[in-house]
TIVO-2410 file (N, C-alpha, C; in nm, 3 decimals):
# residues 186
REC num residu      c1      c2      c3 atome chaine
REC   1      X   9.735   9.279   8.487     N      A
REC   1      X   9.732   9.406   8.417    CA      A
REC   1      X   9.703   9.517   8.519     C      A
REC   2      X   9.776   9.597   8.556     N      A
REC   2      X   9.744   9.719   8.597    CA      A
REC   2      X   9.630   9.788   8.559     C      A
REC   3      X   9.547   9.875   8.666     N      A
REC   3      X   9.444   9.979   8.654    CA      A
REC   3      X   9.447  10.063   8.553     C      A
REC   4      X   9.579  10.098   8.547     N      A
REC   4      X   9.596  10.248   8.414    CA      A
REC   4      X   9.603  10.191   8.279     C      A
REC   5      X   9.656  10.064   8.282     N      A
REC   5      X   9.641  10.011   8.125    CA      A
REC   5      X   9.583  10.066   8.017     C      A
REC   6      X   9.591  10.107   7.935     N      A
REC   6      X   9.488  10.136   7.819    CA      A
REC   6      X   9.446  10.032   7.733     C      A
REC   7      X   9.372  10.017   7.746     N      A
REC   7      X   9.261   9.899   7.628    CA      A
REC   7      X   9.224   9.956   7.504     C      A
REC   8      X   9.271   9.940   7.399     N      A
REC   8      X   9.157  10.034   7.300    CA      A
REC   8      X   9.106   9.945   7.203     C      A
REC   9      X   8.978   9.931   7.263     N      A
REC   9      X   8.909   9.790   7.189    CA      A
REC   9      X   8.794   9.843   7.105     C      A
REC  10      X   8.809   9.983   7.051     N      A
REC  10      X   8.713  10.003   6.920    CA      A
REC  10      X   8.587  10.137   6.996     C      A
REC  11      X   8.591  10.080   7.120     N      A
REC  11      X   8.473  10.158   7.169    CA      A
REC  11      X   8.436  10.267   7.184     C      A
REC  12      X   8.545  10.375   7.170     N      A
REC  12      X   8.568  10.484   7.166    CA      A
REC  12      X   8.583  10.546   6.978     C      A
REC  13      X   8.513  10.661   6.961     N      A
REC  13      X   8.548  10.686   6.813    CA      A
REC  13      X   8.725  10.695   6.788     C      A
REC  14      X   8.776  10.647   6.667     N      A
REC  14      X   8.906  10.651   6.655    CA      A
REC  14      X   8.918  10.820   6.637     C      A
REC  15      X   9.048  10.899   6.600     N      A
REC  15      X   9.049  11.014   6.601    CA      A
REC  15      X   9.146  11.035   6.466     C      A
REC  16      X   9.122  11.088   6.368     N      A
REC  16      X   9.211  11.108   6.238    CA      A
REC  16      X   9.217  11.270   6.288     C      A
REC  17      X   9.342  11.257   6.239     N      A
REC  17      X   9.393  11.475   6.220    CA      A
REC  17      X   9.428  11.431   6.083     C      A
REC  18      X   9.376  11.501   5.967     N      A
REC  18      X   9.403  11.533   5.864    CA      A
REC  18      X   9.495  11.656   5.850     C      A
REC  19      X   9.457  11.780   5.918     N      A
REC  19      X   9.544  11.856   5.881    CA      A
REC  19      X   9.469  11.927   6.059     C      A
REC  20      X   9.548  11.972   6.148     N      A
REC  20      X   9.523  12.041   6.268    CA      A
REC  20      X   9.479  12.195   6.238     C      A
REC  21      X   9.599  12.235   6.191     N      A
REC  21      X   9.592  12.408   6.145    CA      A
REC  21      X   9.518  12.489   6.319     C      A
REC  22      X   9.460  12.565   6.313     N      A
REC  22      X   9.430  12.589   6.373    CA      A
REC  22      X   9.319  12.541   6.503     C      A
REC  23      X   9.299  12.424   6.495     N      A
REC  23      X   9.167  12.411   6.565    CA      A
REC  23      X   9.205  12.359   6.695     C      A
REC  24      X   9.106  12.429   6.786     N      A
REC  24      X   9.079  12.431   6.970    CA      A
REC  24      X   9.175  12.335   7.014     C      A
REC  25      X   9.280  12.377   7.074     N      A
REC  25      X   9.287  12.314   7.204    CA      A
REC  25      X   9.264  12.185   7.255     C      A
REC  26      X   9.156  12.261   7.359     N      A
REC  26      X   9.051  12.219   7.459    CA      A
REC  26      X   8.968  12.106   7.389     C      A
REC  27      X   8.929  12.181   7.265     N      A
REC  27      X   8.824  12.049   7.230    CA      A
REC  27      X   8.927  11.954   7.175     C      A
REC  28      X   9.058  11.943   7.099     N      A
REC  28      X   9.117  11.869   7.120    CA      A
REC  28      X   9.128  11.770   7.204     C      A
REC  29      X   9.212  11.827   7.333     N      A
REC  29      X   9.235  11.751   7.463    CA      A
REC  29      X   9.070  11.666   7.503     C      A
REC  30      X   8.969  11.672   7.462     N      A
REC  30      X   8.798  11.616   7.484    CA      A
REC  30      X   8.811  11.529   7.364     C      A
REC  31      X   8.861  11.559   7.282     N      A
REC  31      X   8.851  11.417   7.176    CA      A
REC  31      X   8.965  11.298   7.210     C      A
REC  32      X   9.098  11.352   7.265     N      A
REC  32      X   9.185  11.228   7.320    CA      A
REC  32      X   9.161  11.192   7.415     C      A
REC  33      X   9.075  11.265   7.521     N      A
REC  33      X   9.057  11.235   7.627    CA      A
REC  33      X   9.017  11.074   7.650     C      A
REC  34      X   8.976  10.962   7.605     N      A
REC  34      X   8.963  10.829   7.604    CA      A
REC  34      X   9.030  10.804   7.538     C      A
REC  35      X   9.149  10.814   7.505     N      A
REC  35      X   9.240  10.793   7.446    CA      A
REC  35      X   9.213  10.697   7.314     C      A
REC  36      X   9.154  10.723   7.209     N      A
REC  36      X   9.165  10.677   7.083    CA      A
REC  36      X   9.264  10.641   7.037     C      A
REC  37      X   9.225  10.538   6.914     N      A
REC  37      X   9.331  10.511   6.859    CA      A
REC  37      X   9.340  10.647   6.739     C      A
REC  38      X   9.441  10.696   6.767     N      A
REC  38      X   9.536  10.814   6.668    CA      A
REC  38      X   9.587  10.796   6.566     C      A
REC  39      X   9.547  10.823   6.423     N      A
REC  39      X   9.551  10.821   6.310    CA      A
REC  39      X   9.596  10.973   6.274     C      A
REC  40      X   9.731  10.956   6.192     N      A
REC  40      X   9.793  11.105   6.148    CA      A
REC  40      X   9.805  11.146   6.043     C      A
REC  41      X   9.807  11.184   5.937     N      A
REC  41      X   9.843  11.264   5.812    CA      A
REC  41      X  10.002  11.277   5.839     C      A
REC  42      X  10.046  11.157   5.733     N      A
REC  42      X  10.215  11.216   5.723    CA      A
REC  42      X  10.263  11.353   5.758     C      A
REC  43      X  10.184  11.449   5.673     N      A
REC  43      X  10.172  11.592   5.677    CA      A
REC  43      X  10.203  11.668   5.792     C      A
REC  44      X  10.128  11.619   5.932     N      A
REC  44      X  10.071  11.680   6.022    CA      A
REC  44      X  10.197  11.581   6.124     C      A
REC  45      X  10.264  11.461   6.085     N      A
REC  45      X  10.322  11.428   6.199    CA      A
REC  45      X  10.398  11.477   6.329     C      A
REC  46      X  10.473  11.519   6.229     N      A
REC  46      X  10.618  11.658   6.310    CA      A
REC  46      X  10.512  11.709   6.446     C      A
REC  47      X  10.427  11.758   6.410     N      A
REC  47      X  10.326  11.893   6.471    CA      A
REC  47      X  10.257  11.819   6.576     C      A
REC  48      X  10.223  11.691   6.542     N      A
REC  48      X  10.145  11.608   6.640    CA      A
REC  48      X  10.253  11.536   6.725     C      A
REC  49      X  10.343  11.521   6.702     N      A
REC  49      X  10.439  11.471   6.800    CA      A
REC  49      X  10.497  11.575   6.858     C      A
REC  50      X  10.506  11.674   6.801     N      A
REC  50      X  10.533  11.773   6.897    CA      A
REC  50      X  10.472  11.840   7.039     C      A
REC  51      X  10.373  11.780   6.973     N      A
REC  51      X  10.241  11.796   7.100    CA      A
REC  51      X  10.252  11.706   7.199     C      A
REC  52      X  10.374  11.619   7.234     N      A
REC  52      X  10.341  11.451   7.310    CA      A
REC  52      X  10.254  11.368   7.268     C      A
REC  53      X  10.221  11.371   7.180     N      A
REC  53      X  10.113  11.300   7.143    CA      A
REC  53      X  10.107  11.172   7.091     C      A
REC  54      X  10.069  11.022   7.163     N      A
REC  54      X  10.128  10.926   7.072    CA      A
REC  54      X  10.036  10.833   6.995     C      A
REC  55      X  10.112  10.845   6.849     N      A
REC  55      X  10.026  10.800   6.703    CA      A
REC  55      X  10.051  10.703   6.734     C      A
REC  56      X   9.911  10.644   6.673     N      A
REC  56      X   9.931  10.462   6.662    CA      A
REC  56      X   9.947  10.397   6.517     C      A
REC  57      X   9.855  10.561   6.419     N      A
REC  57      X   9.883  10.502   6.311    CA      A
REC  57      X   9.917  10.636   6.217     C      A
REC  58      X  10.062  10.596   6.116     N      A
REC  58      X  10.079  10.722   6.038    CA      A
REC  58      X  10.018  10.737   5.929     C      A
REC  59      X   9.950  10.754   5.821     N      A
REC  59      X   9.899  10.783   5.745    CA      A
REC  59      X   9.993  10.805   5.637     C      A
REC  60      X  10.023  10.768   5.482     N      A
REC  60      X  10.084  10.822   5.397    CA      A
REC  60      X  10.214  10.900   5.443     C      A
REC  61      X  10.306  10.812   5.527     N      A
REC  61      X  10.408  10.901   5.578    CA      A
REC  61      X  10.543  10.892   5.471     C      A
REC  62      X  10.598  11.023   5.516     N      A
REC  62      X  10.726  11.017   5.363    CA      A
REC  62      X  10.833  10.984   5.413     C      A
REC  63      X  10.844  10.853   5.505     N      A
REC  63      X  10.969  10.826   5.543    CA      A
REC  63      X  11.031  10.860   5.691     C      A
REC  64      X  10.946  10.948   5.711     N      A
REC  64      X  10.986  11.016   5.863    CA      A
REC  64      X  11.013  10.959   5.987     C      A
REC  65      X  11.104  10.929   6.038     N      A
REC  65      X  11.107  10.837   6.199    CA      A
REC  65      X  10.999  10.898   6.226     C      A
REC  66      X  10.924  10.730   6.346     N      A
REC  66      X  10.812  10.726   6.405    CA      A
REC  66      X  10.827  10.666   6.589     C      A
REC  67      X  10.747  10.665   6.655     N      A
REC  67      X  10.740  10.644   6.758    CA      A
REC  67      X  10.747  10.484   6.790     C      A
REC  68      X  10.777  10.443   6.868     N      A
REC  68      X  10.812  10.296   6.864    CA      A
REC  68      X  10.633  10.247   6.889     C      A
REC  69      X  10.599  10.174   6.819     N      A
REC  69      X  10.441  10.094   6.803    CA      A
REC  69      X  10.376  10.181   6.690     C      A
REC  70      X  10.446  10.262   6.595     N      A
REC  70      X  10.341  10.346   6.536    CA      A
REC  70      X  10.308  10.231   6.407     C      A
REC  71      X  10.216  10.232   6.350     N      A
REC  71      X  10.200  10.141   6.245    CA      A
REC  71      X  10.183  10.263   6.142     C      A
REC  72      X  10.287  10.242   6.021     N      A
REC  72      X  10.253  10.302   5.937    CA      A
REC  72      X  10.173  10.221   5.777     C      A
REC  73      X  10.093  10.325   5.772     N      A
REC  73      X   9.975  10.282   5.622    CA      A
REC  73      X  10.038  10.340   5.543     C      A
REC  74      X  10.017  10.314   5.387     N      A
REC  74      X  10.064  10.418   5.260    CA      A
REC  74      X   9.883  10.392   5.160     C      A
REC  75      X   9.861  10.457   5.082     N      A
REC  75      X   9.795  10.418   5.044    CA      A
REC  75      X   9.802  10.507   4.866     C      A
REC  76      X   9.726  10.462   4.772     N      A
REC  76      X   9.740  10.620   4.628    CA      A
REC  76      X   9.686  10.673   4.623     C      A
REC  77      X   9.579  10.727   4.723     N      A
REC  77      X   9.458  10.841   4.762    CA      A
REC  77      X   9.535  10.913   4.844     C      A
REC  78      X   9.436  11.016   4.888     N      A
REC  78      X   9.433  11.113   4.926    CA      A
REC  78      X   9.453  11.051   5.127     C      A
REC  79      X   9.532  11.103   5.165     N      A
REC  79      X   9.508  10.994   5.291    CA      A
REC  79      X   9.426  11.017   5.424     C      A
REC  80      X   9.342  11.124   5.367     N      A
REC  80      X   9.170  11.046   5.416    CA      A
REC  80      X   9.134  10.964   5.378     C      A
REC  81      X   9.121  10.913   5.288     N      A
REC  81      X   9.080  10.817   5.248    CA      A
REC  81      X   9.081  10.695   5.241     C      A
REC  82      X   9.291  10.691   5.276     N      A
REC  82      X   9.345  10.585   5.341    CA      A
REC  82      X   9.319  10.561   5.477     C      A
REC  83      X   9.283  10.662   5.528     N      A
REC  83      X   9.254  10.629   5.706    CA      A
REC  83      X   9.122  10.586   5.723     C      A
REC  84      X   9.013  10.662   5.646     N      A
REC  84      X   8.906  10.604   5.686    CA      A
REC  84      X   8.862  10.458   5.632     C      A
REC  85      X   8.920  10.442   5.477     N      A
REC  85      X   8.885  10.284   5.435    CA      A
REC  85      X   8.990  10.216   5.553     C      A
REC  86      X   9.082  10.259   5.637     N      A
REC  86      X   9.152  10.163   5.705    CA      A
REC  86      X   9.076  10.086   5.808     C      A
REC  87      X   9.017  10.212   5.890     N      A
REC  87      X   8.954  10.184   6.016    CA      A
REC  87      X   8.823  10.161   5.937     C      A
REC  88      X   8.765  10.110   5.826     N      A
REC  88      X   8.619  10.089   5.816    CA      A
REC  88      X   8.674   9.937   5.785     C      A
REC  89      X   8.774   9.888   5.719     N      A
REC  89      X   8.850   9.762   5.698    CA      A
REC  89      X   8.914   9.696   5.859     C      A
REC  90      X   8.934   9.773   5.970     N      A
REC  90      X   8.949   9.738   6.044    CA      A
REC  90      X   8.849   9.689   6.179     C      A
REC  91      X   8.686   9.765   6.137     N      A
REC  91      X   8.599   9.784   6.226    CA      A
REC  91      X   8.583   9.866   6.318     C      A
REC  92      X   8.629   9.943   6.284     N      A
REC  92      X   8.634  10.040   6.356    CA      A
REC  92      X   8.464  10.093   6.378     C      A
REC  93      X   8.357  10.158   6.472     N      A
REC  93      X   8.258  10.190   6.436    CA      A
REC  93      X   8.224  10.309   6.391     C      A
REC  94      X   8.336  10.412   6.445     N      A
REC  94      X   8.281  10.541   6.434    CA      A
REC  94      X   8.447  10.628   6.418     C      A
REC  95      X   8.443  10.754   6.363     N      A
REC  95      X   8.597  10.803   6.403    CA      A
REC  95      X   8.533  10.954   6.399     C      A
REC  96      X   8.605  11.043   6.456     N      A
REC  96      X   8.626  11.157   6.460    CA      A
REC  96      X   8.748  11.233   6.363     C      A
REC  97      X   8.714  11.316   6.274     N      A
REC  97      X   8.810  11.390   6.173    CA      A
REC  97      X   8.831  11.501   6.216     C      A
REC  98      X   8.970  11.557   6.217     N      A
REC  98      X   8.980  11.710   6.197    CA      A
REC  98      X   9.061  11.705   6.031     C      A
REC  99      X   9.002  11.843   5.995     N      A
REC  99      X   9.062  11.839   5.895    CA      A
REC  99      X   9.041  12.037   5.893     C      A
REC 100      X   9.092  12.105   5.779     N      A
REC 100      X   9.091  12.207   5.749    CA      A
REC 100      X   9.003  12.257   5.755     C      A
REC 101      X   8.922  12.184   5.622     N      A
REC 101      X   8.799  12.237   5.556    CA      A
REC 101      X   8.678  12.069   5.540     C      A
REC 102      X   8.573  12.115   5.519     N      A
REC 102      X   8.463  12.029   5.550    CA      A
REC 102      X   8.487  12.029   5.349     C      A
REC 103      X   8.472  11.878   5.298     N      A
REC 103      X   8.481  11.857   5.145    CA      A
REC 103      X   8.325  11.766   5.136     C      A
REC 104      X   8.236  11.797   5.076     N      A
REC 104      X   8.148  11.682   5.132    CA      A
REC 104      X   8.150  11.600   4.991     C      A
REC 105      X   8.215  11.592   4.890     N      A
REC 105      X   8.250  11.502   4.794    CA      A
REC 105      X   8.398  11.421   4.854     C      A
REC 106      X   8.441  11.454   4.925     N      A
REC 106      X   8.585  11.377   4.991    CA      A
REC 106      X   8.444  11.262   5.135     C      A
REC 107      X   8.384  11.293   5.154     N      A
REC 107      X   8.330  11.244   5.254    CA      A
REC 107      X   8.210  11.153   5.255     C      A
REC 108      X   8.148  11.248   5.135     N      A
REC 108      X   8.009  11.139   5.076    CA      A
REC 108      X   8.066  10.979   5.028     C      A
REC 109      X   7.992  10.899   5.075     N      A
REC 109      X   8.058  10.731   5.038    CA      A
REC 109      X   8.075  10.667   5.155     C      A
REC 110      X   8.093  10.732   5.250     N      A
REC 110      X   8.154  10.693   5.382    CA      A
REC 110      X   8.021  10.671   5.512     C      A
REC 111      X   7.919  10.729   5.464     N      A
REC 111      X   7.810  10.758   5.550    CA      A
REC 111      X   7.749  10.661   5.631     C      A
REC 112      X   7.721  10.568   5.517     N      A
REC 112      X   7.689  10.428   5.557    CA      A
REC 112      X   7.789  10.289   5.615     C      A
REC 113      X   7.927  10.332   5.597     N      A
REC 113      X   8.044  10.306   5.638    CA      A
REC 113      X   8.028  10.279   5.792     C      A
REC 114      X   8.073  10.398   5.818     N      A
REC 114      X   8.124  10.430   5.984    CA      A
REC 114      X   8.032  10.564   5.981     C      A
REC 115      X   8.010  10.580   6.124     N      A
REC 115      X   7.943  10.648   6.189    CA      A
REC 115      X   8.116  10.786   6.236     C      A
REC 116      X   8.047  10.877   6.153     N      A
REC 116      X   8.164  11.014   6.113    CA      A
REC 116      X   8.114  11.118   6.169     C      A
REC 117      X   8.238  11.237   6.194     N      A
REC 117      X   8.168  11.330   6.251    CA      A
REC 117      X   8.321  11.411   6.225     C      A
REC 118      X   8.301  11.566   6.122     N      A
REC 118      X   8.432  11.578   6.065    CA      A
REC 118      X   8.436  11.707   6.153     C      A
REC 119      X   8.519  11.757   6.223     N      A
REC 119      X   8.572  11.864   6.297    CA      A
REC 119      X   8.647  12.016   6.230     C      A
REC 120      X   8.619  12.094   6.229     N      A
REC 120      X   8.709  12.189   6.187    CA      A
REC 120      X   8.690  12.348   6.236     C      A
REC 121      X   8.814  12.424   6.243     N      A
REC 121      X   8.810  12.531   6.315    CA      A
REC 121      X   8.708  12.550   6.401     C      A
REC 122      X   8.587  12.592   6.363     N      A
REC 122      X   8.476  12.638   6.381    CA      A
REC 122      X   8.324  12.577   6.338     C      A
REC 123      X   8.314  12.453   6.253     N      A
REC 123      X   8.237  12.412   6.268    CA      A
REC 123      X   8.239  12.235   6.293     C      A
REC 124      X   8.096  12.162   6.348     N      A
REC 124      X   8.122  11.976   6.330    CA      A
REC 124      X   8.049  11.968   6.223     C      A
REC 125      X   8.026  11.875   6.148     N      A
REC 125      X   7.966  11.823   6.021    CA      A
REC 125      X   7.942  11.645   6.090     C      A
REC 126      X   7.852  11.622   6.026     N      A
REC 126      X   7.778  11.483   6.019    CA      A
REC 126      X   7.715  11.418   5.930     C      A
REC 127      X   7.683  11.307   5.909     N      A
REC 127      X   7.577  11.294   5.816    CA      A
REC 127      X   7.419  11.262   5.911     C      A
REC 128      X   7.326  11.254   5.891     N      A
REC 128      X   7.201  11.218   5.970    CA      A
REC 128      X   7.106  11.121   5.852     C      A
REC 129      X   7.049  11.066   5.930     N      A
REC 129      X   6.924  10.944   5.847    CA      A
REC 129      X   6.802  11.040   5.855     C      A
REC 130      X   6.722  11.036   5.738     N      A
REC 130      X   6.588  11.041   5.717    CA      A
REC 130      X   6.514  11.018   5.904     C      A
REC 131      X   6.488  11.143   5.946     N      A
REC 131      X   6.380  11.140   6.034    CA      A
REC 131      X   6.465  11.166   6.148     C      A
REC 132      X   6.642  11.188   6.137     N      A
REC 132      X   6.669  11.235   6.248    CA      A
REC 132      X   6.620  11.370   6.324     C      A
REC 133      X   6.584  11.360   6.432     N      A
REC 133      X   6.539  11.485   6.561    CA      A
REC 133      X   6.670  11.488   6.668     C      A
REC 134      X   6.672  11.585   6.666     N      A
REC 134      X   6.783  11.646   6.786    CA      A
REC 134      X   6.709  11.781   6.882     C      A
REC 135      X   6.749  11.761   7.018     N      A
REC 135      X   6.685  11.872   7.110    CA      A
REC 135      X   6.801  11.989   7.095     C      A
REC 136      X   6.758  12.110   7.049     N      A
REC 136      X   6.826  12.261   7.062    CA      A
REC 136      X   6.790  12.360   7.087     C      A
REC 137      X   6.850  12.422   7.145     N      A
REC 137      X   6.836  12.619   7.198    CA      A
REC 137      X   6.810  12.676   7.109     C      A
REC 138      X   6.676  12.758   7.109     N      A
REC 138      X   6.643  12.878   6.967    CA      A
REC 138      X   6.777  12.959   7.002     C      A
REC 139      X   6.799  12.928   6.860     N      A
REC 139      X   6.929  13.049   6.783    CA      A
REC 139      X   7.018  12.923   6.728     C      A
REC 140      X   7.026  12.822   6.757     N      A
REC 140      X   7.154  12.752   6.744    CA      A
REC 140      X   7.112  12.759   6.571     C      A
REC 141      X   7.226  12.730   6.513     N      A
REC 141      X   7.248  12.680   6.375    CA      A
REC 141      X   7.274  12.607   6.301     C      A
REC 142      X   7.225  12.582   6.192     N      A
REC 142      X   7.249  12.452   6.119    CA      A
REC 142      X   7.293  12.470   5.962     C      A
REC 143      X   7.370  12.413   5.892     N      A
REC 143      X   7.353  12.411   5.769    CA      A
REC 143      X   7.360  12.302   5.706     C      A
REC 144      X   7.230  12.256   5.572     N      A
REC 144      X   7.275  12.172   5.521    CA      A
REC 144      X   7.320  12.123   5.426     C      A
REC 145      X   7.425  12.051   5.409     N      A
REC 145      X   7.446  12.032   5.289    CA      A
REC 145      X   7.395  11.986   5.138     C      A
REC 146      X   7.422  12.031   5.027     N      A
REC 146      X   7.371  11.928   4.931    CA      A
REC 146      X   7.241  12.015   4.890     C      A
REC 147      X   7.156  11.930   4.800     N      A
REC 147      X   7.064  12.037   4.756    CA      A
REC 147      X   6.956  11.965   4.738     C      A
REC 148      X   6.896  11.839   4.818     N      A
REC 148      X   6.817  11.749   4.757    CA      A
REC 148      X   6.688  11.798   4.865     C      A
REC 149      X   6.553  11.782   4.829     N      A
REC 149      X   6.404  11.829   4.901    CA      A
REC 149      X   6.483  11.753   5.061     C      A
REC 150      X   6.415  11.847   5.118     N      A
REC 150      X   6.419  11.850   5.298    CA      A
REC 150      X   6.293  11.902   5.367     C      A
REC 151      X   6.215  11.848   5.434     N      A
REC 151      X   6.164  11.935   5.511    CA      A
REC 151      X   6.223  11.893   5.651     C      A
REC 152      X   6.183  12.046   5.727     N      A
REC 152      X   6.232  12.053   5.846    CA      A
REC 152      X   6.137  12.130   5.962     C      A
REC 153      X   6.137  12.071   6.079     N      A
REC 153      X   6.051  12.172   6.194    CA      A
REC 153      X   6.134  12.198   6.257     C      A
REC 154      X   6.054  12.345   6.294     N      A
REC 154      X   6.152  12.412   6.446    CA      A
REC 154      X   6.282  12.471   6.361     C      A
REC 155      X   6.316  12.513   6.231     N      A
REC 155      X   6.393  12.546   6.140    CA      A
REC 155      X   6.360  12.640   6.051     C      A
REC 156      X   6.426  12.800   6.077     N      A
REC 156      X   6.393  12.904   5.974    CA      A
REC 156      X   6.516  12.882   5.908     C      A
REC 157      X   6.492  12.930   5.726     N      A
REC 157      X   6.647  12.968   5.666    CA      A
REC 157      X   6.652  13.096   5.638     C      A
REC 158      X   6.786  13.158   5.645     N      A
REC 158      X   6.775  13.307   5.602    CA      A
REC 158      X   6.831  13.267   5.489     C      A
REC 159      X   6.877  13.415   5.439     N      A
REC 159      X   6.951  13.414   5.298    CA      A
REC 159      X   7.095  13.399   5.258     C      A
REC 160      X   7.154  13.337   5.388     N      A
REC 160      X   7.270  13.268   5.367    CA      A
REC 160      X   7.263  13.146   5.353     C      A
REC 161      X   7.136  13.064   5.329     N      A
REC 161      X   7.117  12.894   5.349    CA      A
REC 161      X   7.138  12.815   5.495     C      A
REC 162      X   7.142  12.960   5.599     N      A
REC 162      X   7.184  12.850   5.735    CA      A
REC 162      X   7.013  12.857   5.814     C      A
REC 163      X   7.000  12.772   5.879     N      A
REC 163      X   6.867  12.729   5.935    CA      A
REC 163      X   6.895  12.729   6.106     C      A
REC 164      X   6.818  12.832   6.133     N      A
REC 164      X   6.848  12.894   6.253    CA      A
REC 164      X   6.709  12.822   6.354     C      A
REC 165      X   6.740  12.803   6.456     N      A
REC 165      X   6.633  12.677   6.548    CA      A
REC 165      X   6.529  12.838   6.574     C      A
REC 166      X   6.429  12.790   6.564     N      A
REC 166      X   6.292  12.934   6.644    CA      A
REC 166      X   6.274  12.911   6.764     C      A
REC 167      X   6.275  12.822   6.815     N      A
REC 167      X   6.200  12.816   6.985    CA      A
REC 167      X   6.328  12.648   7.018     C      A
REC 168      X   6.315  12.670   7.172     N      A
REC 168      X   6.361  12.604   7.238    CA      A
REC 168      X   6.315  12.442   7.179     C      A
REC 169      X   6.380  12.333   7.174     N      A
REC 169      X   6.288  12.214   7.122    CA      A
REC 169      X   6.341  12.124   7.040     C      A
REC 170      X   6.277  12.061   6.956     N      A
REC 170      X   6.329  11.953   6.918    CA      A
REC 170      X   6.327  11.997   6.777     C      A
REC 171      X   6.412  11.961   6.701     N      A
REC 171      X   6.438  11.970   6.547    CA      A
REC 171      X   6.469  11.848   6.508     C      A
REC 172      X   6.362  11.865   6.325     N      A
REC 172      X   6.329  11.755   6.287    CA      A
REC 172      X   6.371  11.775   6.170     C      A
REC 173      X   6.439  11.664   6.104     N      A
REC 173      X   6.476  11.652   5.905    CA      A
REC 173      X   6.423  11.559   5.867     C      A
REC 174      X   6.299  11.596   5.785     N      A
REC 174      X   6.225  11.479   5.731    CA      A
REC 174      X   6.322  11.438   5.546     C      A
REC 175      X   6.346  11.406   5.497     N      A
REC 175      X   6.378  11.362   5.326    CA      A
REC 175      X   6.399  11.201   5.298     C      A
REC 176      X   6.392  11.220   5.187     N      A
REC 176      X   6.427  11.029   5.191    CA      A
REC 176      X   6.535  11.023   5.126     C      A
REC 177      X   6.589  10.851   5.079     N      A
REC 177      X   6.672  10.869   5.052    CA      A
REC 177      X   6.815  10.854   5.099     C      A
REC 178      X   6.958  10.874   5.078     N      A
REC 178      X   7.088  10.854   5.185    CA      A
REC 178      X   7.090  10.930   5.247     C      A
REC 179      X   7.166  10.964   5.327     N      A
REC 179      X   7.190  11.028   5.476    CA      A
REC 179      X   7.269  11.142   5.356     C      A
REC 180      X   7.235  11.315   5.474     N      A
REC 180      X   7.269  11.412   5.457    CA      A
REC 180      X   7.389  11.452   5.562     C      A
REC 181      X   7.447  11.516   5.506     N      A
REC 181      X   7.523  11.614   5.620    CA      A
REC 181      X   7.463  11.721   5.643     C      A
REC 182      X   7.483  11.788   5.725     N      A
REC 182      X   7.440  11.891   5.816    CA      A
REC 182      X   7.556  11.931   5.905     C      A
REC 183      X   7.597  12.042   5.924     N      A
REC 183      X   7.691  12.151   5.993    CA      A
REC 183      X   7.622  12.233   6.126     C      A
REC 184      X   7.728  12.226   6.193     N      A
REC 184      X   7.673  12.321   6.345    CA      A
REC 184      X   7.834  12.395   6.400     C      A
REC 185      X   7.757  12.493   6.419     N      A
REC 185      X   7.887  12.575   6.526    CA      A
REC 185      X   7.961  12.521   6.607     C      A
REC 186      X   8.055  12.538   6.654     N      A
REC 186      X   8.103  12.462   6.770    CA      A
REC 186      X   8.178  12.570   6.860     C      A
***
């Protein structure tokens, strides 16, 4: 086997584009950069192959010629839903989403699944466990989802519901219970 080979043996988060629309570039090119396995939205194919880009797997496609190795899925959901029960049926451990818009009823179910992290224009979304801490820069931002008791350190909210870090440091989400999402700038 040659040096350049690509292996893609799970270790890397897989990468779903639900719908691209507008989002970065750059941070694009940082999510293929280990070259994932590529999961597409029928929808979005045209656009992603237009990019050079090569799918491994099509998603709910309507028939459209595909790239030679592409495996195509169909599924009667919504085909997020088909991609992520795919790769959680496949073992996948973790995947990366872009999608439009952040749905957190399209997403809740999945938490305990695979280890997710949904991408869009301008913000990442996650879910976190009871007692996750993360180190951040006073000012950064957070929002969280959902409406269930939280406490939090190192976390003011204003009156838009976003929770802005006070001092340099570590931030803490205490609640019990399933894992929350939470939103950050990107």
């Amino acid at each position: 086997m040659s040096s350049h080979h690509i292996v893609k043996e799970k270790q890397e988060p897989a990468l779903y584009i639900d719908e691209l629309g507008n989002f970065n570039e750059e941070l694009l090119g940082q999510l293929l950069e280990w070259s994932p396995t590529l999961l597409v939205n029928g929808e979005n194919y045209d656009k992603i192959f237009s990019l050079g880009l090569k799918v491994d797997v099509l998603v709910n496609g309507n028939g459209q010629e595909t790239q030679e190795d592409t495996k195509v899925i169909q599924g009667p959901v919504d085909a997020l839903m088909v991609a992520i029960n795919y790769l959680y049926e496949e073992r996948y451990p973790a995947v990366n989403v872009i999608a439009k818009k952040f749905d957190l009823e399209k997403f809740a179910g999945f938490e305990d699944k695979i280890n997710l992290v949904v991408f869009t224009e301008r913000s990442k979304h996650y879910p976190i466990k009871p007692g996750f801490s993360v180190w951040k820069p006073a000012g950064s931002e957070f929002l969280i989802h959902g409406n269930r008791y939280i406490e939090v350190t190192n976390l003011m909210q204003n009156e838009e519901e976003i929770f802005t870090v006070v001092k340099d440091g570590f931030v803490e989400f205490t609640f019990s219970g399933q894992p929350i999402f939470i939103s950050e700038p990107i």
